[in-house]
C-alpha positions in Angstrom: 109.4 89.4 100.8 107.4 87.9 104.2 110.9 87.9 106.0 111.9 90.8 104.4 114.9 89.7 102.1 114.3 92.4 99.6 117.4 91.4 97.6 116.7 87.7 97.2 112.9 88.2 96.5 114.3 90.6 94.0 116.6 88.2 91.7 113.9 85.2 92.4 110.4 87.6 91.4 113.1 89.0 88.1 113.7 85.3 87.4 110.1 84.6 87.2 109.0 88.2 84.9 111.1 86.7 82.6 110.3 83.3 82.8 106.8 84.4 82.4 105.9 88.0 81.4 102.1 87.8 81.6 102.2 86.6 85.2 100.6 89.8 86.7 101.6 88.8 90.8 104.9 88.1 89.5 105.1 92.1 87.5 103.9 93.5 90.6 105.5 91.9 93.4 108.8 92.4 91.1 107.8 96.0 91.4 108.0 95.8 94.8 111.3 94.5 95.1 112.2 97.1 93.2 110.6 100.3 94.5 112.1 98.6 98.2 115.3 99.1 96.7 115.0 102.6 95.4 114.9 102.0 91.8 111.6 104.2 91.4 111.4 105.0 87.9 111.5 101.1 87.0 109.5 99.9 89.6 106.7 102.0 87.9 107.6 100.5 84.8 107.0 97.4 86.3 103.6 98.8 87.8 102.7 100.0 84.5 103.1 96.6 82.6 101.2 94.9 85.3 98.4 97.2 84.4 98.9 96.6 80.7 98.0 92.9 81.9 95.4 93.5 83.5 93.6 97.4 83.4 90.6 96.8 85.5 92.0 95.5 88.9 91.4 98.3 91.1 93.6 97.4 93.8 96.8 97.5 90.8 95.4 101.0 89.7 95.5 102.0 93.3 99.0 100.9 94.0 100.3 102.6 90.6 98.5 105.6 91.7 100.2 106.0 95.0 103.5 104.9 93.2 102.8 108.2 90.9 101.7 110.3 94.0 105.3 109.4 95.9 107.0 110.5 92.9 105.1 113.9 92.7 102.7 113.2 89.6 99.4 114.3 90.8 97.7 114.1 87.5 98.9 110.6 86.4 97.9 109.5 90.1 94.0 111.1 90.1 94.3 109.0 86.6 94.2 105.9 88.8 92.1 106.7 90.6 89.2 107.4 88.2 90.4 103.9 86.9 89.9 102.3 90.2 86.4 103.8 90.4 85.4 103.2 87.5 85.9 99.0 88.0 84.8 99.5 91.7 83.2 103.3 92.8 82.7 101.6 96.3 86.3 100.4 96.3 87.8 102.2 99.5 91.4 102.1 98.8 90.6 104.3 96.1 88.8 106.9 97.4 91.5 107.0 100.2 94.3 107.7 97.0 91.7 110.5 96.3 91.9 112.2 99.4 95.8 112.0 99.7 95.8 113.5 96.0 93.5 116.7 97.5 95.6 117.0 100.2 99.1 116.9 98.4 97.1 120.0 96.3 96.3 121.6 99.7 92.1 121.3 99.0 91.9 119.6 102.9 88.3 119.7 102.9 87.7 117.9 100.2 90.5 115.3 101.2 88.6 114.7 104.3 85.6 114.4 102.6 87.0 111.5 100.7 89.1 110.1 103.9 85.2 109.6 105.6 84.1 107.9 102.3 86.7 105.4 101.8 86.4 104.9 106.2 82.9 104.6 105.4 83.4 101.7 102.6 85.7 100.4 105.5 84.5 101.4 108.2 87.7 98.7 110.4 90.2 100.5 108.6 92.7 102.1 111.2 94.8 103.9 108.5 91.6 105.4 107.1 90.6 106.6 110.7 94.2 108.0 111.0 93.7 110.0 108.0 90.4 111.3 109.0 91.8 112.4 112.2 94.9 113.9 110.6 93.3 115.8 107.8 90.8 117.8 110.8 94.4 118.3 112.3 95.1 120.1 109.5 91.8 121.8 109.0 93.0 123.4 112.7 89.2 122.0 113.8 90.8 119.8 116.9 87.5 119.2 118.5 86.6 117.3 115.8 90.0 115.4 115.8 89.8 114.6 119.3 86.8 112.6 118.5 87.9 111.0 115.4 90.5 110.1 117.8 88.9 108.6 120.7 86.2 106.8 118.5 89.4 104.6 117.0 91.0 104.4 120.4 87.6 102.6 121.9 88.1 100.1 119.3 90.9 98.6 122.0 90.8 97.4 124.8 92.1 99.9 127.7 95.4 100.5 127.4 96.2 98.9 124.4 95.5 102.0 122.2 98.4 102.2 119.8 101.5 104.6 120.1 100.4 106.7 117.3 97.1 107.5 118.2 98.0 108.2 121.7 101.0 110.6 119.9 97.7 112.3 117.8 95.9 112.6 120.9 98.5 113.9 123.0 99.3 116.7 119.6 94.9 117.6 119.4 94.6 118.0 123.2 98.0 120.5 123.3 96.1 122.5 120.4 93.3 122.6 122.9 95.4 123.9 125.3 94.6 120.8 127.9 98.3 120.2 128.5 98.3 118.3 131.5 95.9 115.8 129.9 98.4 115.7 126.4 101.3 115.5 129.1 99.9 112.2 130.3 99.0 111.0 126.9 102.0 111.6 125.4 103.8 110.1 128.5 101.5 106.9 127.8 102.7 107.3 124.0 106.2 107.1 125.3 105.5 103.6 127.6 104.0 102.1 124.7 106.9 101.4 122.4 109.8 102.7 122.4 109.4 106.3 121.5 111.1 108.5 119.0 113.0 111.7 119.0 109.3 114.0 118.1 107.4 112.0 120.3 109.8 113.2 123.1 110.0 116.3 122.4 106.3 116.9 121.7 105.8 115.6 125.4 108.7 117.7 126.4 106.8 120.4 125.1 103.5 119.5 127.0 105.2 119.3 130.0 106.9 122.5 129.9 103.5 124.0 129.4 102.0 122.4 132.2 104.6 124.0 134.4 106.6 120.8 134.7 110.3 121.9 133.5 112.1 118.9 135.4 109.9 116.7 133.1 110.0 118.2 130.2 114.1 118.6 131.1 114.2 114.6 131.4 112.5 114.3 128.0 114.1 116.4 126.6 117.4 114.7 127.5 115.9 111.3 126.2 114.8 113.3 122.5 118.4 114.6 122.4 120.3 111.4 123.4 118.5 109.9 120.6 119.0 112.2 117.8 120.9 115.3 119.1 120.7 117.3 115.8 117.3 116.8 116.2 116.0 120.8 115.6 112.8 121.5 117.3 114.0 120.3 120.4 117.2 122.1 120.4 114.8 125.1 119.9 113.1 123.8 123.1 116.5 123.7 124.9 117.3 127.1 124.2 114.0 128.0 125.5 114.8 126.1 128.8 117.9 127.5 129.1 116.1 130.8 128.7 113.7 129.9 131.4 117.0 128.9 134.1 115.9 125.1 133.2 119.3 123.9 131.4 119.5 120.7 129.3 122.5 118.6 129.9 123.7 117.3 126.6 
């Protein structure tokens, strides 16, 4: 699983469930294996008999929870999560499943109210301070984004701010209208790591709006090169054509 052979670690964690059925890392990580490969219904069988082995680990009722929250079963999911709280009501992980349940129901406030808990409970949690961020996206409150935002960027050191949260800053400060300053932060996105086909056309975008066509043309190029049925920015180059700024294909 560490190197990522899914198919070995597959037949060698089956090997060991049946060699020893009440091994609950062996049911889970099997699980795993499994849920890598696509087999979802049986790697929340798998996730289930864990349970059955041992019903109080939070972190088990967590994963099963999510498991039931990927396949669209919100109920059996908030089930988890009241069984994760009940062994731990500080444990983090599960308050965060609590959250992505409210906001897979659309109630965003009270999905960010549990985001802060669980960032509270870890307050070092950079998927946590993701959400957070995210979930004000949503809540079209950007101000309040931006500084979720910068707070997790301080955590490194300058320049070292991952690609993601430069890409969420460069997304909040275009809602603000600042598009030079999304511009640049998106183009930092873009130096980062090699970016993606949204990432590109998102600074596109901010470009364009900064009254920068010949930038947002070059991006715009690089988003389409990548993934040229890519829709939102073949929207974009119809509005460039519009504006006498043609994409070359």
């Amino acid at each position: 699983m560490d190197r990522g052979d899914w198919r070995r670690a597959e037949s060698l964690l089956e090997r060991a469930v049946s060699t020893s059925g009440k091994d609950v890392d062996a049911r889970r990580n099997y699980a795993e294996t499994l849920w890598q490969r696509g087999a979802k219904r049986d790697a929340l069988a798998q996730f289930e008999a864990a349970r059955e082995l041992d019903d109080c680990n939070p972190g088990l009722a967590v994963r099963t929870g999510e498991i039931y929250l990927a396949l669209g079963q919100t109920n059996s999911a908030s089930e988890m999560v009241e069984v994760a709280l009940r062994a731990d009501p500080k444990f983090a992980q599960a308050w965060a499943l609590r959250g992505s349940v409210a906001a897979a129901g659309g109630k965003q406030r009270e999905a960010l109210a549990d985001f802060q808990r669980a960032l509270g409970y870890a307050p070092d949690s950079y998927d946590f301070a993701v959400r957070v961020a995210e979930t004000y996206r949503a809540l079209n409150e950007p101000e309040q984004a931006l500084v979720a935002l910068e707070t997790l960027a301080e955590r490194y050191p300058p320049g070292e701010a991952p690609q993601q949260v430069l890409h969420l800053q460069g997304l909040t400060l275009a809602a603000l209208a600042r598009h030079d300053d999304a511009a640049r932060t998106l183009a930092a996105a873009a130096q980062r790591e090699r970016p993606n086909s949204e990432l590109l056309y998102h600074l596109a975008r901010a470009e364009f709006a900064s009254g920068r066509p010949k930038h947002a043309h070059y991006a715009l190029q690089q988003a389409l090169a990548q993934d040229p049925a890519h829709a939102p920015s073949q929207a974009l180059a119809a509005q460039l054509t519009a504006s006498n700024t043609p994409v070359r294909r």
